[in-house]
C-alpha positions in Angstrom: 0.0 0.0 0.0 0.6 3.5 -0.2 2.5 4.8 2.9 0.0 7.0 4.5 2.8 10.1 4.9 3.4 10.5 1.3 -0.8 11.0 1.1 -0.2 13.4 4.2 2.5 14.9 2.4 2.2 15.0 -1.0 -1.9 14.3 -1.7 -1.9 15.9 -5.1 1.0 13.5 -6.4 -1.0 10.8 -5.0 -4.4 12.3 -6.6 -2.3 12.6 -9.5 -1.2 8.9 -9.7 -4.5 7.3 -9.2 -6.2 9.6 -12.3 -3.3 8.4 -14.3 -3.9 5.0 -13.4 -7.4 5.5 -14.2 -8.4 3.8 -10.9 -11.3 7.1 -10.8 -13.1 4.7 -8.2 -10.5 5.1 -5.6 -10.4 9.5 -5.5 -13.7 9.1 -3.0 -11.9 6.5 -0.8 -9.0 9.1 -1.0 -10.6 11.8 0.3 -12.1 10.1 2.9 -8.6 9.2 3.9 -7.5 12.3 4.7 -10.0 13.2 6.0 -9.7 9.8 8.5 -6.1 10.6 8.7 -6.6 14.0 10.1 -9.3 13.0 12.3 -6.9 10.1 13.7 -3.9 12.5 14.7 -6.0 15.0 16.3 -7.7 11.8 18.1 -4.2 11.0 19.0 -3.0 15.0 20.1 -6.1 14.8 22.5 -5.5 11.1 24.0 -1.7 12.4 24.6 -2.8 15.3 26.3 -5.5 13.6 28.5 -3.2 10.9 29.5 -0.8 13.5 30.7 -3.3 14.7 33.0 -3.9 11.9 34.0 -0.8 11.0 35.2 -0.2 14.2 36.9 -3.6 13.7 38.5 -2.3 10.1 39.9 0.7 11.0 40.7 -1.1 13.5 43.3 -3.1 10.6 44.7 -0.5 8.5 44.8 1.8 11.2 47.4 -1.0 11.7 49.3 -2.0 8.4 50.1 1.7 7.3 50.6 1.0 10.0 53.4 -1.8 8.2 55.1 -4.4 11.1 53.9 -7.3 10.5 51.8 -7.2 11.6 48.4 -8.9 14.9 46.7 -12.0 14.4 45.8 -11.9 16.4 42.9 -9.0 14.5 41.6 -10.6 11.1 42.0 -13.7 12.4 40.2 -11.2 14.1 37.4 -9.7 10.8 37.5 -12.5 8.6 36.6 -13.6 11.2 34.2 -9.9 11.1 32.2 -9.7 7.4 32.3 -13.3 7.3 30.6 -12.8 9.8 27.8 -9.5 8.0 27.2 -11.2 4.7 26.9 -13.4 6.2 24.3 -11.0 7.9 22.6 -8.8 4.6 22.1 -12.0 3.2 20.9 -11.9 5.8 18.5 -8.7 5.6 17.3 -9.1 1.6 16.6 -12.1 2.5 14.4 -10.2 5.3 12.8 -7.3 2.9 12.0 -9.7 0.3 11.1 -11.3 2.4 8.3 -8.0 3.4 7.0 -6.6 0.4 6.9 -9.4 -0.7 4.4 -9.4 2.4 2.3 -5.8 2.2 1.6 -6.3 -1.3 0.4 -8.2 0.5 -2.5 -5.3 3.2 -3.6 -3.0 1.9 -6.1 0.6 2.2 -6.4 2.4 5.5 -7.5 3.8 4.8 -11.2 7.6 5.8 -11.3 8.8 8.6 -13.1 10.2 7.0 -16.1 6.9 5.4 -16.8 4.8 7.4 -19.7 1.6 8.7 -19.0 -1.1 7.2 -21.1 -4.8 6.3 -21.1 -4.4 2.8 -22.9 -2.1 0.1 -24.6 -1.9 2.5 -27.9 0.3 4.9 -25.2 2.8 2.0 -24.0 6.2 2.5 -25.3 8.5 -0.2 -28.0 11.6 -0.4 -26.3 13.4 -3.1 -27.8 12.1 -5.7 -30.8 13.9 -9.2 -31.3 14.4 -11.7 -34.4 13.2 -11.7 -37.7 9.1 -11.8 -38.1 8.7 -15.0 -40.7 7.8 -14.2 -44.2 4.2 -16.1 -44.6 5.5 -17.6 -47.8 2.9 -20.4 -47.1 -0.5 -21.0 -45.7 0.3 -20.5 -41.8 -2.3 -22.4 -40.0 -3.2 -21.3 -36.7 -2.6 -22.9 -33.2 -6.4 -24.3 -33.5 -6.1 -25.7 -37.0 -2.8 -27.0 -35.9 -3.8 -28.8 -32.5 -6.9 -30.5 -34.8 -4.1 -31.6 -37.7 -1.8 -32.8 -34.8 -4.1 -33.7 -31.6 -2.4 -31.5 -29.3 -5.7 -30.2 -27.4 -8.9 -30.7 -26.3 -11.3 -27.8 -25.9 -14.3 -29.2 -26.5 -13.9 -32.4 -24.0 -12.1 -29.9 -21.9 -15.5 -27.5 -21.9 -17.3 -30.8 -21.3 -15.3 -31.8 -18.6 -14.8 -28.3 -16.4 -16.1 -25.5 -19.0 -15.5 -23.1 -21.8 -11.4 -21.9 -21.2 -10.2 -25.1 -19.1 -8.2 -26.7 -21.7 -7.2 -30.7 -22.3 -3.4 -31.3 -23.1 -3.1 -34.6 -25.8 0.1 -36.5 -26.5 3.0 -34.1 -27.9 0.9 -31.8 -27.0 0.9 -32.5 -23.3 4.2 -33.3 -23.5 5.2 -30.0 -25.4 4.0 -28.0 -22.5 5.5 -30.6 -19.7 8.8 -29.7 -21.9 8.4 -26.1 -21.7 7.4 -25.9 -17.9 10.8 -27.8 -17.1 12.9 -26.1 -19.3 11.7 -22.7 -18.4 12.2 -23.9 -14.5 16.1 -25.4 -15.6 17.7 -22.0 -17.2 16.1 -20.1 -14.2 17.7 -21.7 -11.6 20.6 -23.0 -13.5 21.6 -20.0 -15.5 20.0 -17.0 -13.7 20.4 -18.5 -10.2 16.6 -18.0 -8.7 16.3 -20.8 -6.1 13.2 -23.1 -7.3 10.3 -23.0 -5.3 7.0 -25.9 -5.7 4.1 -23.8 -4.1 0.6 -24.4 -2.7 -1.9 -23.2 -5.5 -4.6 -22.3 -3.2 -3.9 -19.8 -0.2 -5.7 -17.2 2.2 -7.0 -14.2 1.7 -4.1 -12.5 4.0 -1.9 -14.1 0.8 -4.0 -12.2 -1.4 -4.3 -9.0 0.0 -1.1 -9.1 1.1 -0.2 -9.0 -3.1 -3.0 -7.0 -3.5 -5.3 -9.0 -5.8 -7.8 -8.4 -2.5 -9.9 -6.8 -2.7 -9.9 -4.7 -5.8 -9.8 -7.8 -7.9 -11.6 -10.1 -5.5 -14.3 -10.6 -8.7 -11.6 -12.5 -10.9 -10.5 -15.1 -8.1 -12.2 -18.7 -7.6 -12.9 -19.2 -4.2 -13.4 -22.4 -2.0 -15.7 -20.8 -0.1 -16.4 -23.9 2.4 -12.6 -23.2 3.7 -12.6 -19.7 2.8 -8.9 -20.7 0.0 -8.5 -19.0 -3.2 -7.2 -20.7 -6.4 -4.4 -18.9 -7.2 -4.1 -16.2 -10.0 -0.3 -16.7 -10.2 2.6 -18.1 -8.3 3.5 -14.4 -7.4 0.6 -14.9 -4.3 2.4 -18.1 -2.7 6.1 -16.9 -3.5 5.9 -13.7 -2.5 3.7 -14.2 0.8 6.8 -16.9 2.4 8.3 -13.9 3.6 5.1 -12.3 4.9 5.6 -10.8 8.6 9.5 -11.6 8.5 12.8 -9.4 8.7 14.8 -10.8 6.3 18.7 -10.1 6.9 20.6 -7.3 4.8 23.1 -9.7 3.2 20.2 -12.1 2.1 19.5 -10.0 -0.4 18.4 -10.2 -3.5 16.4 -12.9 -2.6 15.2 -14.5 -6.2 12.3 -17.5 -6.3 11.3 -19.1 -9.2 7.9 -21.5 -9.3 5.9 -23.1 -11.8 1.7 -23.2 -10.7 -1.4 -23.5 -12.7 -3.1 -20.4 -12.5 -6.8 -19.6 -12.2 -8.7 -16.6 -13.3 -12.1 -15.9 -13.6 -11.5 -13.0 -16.1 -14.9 -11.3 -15.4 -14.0 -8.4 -17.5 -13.0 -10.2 -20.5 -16.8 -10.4 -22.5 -16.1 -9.3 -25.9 -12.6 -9.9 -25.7 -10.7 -12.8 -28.3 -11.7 -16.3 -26.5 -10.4 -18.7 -29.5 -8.4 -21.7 -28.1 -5.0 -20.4 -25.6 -5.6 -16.7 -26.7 -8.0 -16.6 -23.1 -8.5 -18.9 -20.7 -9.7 -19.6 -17.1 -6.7 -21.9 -16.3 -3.2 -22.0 -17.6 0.3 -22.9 -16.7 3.3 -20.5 -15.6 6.9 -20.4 -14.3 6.8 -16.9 -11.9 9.8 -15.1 -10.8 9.9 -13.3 -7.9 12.6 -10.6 -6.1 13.1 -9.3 -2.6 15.7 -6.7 -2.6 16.9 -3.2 -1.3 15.0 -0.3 -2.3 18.2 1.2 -4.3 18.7 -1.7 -6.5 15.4 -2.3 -7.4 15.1 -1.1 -10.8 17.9 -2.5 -11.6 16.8 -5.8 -10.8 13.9 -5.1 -12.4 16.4 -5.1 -16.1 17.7 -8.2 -14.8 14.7 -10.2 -13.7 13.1 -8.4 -17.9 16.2 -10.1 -19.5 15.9 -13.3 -17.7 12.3 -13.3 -18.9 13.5 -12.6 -22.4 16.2 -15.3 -22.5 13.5 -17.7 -23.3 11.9 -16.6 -26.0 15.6 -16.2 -27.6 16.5 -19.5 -27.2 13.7 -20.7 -28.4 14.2 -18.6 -31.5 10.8 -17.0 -31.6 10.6 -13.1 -31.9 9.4 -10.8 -29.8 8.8 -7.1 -28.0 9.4 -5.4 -25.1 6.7 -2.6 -24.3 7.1 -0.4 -21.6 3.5 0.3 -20.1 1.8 3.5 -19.8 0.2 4.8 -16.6 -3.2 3.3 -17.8 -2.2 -0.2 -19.0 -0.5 -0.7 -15.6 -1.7 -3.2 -13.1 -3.0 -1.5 -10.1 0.4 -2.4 -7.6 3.1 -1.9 -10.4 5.5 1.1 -10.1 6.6 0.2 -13.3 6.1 -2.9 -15.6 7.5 -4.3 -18.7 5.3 -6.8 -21.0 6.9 -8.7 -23.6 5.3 -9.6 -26.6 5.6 -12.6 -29.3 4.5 -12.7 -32.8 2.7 -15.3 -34.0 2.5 -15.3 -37.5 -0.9 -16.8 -38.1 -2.8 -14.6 -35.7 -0.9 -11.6 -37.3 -0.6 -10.3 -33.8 2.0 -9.9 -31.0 0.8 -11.6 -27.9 1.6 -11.0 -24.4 3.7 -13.7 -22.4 5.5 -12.2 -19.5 4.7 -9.1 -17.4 7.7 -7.8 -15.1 7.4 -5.7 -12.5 8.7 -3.4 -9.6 6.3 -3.0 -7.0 9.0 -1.4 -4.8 8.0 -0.9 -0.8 3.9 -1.2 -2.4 3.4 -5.4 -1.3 5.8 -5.3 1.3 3.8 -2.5 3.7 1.2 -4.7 2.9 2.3 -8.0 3.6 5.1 -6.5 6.2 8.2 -7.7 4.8 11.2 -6.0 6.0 15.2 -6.2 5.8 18.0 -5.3 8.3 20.6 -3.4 6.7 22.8 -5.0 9.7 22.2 -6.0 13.8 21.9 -2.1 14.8 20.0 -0.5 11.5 16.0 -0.2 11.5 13.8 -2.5 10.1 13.0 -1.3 6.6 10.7 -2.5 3.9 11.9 -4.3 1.2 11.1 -3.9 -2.7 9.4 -7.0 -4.5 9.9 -8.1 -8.3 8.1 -10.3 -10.4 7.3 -11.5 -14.2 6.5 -14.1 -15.9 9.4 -16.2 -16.9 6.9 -17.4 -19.3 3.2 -18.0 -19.3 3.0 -21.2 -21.3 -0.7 -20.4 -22.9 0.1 -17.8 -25.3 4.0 -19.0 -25.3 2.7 -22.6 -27.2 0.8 -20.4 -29.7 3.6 -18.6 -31.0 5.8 -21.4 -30.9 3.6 -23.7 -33.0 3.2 -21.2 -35.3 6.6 -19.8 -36.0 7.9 -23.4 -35.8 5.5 -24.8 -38.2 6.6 -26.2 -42.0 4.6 -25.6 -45.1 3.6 -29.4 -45.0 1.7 -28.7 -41.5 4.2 -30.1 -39.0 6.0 -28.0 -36.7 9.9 -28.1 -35.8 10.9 -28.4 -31.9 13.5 -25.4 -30.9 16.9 -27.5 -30.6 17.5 -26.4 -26.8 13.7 -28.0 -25.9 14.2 -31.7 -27.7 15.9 -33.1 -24.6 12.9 -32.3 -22.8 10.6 -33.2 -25.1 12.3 -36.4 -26.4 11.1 -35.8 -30.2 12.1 -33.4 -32.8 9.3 -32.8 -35.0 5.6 -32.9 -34.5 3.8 -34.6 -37.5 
């Protein structure tokens, strides 16, 4: 969350940042929070001053019963009178923190000064572009036409079996995206040197607010409501929550994580959007990484963690973007966030596969992770990173496709054979 000084402070570069952000639902809950946050410090002013009366006023009794003489009336009836009005007033003050505690769950995070201001994706900036696009000297057939030719994937008995956007893996199919999962998982933790994590993929909803999907996005999770879990929307949630309410240690740091989960999303606000085959679905697979590390090294780790991201679709030899997001095609706890973009030649399009991001101190004040710079320093908050090192959905799309032969089969990228134990698809 937003640290409650720099709203104090600075409210109109806070006002500012949600507009930009075009999260226009969260200026009323702003204003009420300064408004809150005034009311609390001058709740806090009086309780300070009435509890040094009060002690004044005890002190008194106390002398003059350590005398043997009865106490002043009046300060006994002052007494009782303080001690109520401060029992109120702490009463007060736990409502006050309660309310503002849940409004600032609402305000999303400030965008950093490097990012563009825009209204929408036609504002995010090309930063870099990768490979050759393929010349479509043949009929390209798309990753549906393909899986039908090949029998790589069942919608329809997937649809039967769970419903529309839960895909069925067949054959090479299934064992193209086992291949990908466990080759993506390898060069991270054997190249970039992110320690491999296997998480749970359903947690609480402290895990989820304390990433902030909760509550502004509470609509898009699937809930086991009996046990009050949440299918998990990535393997950010679990990764990033094993440090929730910890001080890590100075020298621990960077602390990278890399994990593979399914993840489920509801997409509620996805009607009208392109639903055809991996393009959108409710469930998908996806190796996350995931950074803890000082506040002045952050953004450099956020290069870092983007080219670790990017290493894969070079390897695999399939080409691709990186777009530097506008204030209004942010997520709503990003500071700043790259996406990167494939082609995929049938589609004509460039699809999204990995979002990475610096949230800097905005998940840690939520979730409370800290860092000591060393035994005698203050606790401090630490900065958290994460992308997608890839999604595999709209990955297997472009691959198929820029892989594929004018005789319908596609080629398998050298450097994922050993995991997939065959060359060709046909």
């Amino acid at each position: 969350m937003v640290d409650i000084k720099i709203i104090r402070e600075q409210p109109d570069v806070v006002r500012t940042a949600v507009k930009n952000k075009q999260e226009t639902g969260a200026l009323e809950k702003f204003d009420r929070i300064i408004a809150l946050d005034k009311t609390r410090r001058e709740a806090i002013k009086n309780v300070e001053e009435k509890k040094a009366s009060l002690n004044k006023i005890s002190e008194r009794i106390g002398q003059t019963k350590r005398k043997g003489e009865s106490a002043n009336e009046k300060d006994m009836v002052d007494s009782a009178n303080l001690s109520g009005e401060i029992k109120e007033l702490d009463k007060e003050l736990r409502d006050v923190d309660a309310q503002l505690s849940e409004l600032l769950l609402w305000i999303p995070n400030i965008p950093h000064e490097s990012v563009p201001v825009g209204t929408s994706a036609k504002d995010n900036k090309v930063e870099k572009t990768w490979g050759e696009l393929p010349q479509n000297d043949f009929k390209r057939l798309d990753h549906m036409e393909l899986s039908k030719k090949l029998g790589l994937f069942d919608f329809e008995r997937g649809a039967k079996i769970s419903g529309s956007g839960f895909p069925v893996y067949t054959g090479k199919g299934a064992k193209l995206e086992r291949a990908l999962i466990n080759f993506m998982l390898d060069v991270q933790t054997n190249e970039h040197g992110y320690k491999e994590i296997f998480p749970p993929f359903v947690v609480n909803e402290l895990s989820l607010r304390g990433t902030a999907q909760i509550p502004k996005s509470f609509e898009d999770m699937y809930r086991c409501a009996d046990d009050d879990l949440f299918l998990i929307p990535t393997a950010e949630v679990p990764l990033t929550n094993l440090h929730r309410d910890e001080t890590l240690k100075g020298e621990e740091l960077p602390i990278r994580y890399s994990g593979y989960s399914a993840c489920f999303r509801r997409e509620a606000g996805s009607y009208g959007k392109d639903t055809k085959g991996f393009l959108r679905v409710h469930e998908f697979n996806k190796v996350e990484l995931v950074k803890f590390t000082a506040p002045e090294t952050s953004f450099d780790e956020l290069e870092s963690l983007t080219r670790n991201a990017e290493t894969i679709l070079e390897k695999l030899n399939i080409p691709y973007r990186r777009l530097l997001l506008c204030t209004g095609d942010m997520s709503f706890a990003s500071a700043k966030t790259y996406d990167l973009e494939a082609w995929a030649p049938a589609e004509q399009k460039w699809l999204e596969v990995s979002s990475c991001s610096n949230l800097m101190d905005f998940q840690a004040r939520r979730a409370n992770i800290r860092f000591k710079r060393d035994a005698k320093s203050k606790p401090e908050f630490v900065h958290t990173l994460n992308g997608s090192g890839l999604a595999t959905s709209r990955l297997i799309v472009a691959l198929l496709e820029n892989h594929q032969t004018p005789d319908g089969t596609v080629v398998i990228p050298k450097v994922l054979q050993p995991y997939t134990g065959f060359a060709v698809i046909s």
